[in-house]
C-alpha positions in Angstrom: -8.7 24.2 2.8 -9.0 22.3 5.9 -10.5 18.7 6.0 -12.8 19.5 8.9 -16.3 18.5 8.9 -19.2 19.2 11.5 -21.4 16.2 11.6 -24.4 17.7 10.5 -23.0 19.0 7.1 -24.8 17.8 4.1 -23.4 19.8 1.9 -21.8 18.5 -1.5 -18.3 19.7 -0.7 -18.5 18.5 3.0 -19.3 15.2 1.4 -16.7 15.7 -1.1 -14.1 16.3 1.7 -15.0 13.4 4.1 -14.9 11.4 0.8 -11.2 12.6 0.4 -10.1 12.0 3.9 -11.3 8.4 3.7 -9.9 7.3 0.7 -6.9 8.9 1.7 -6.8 6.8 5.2 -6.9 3.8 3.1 -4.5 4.5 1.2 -2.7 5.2 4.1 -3.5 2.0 5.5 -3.0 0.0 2.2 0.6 1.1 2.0 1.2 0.2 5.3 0.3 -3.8 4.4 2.0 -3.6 1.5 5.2 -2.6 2.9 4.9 -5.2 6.1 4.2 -8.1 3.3 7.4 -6.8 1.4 8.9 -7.1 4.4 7.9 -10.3 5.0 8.2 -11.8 1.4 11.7 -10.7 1.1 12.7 -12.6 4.6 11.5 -15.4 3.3 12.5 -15.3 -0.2 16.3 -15.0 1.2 15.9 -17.8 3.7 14.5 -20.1 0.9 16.3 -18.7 -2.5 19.5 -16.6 -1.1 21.1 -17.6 -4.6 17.9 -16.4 -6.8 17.7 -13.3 -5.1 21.2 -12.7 -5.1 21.6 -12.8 -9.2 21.1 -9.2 -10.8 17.5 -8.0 -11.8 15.8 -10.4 -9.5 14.0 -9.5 -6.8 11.5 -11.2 -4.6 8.6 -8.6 -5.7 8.9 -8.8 -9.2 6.5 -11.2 -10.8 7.3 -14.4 -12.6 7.1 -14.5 -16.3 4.3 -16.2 -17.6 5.6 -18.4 -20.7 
C-alpha cells in the first residue's frame, strides 16, 4: 500500500494514511534528538564523572534512584 495522497482526498483511509506518515516523521524526528542529546549527555558525563561512568552498570542514561 503506498503512502501517497492527492490533496483533495477526503476519504477515511486517505486520512488514515497521512495520519500514519506524520506520526511516523515524528517519530523519525524524535529519535533523531534523542540520539544527539545521548550524544551530548554522555560527552559530558565523561568529562565531569570519568570514574562514575567508568564503574559497571552505570551509565550516563540511566536514571538516578530515587530513595
Amino acid at each position: 500500500m503506498a503512502f501517497r495522497i492527492g490533496a483533495d482526498e477526503d476519504s477515511l483511509a486517505g486520512i488514515i494514511r497521512l495520519t500514519l506518515r506524520e506520526l511516523a516523521s515524528r517519530v523519525a524526528f524524535l529519535d533523531a534528538q534523542i540520539k544527539s542529546a545521548v550524544v551530548r549527555l554522555k560527552r559530558i558525563a565523561n568529562e565531569f564523572a570519568p570514574d562514575l561512568v567508568a564503574m559497571h552498570g552505570v551509565a550516563p542514561t540511566l536514571p538516578a534512584p530515587c530513595c
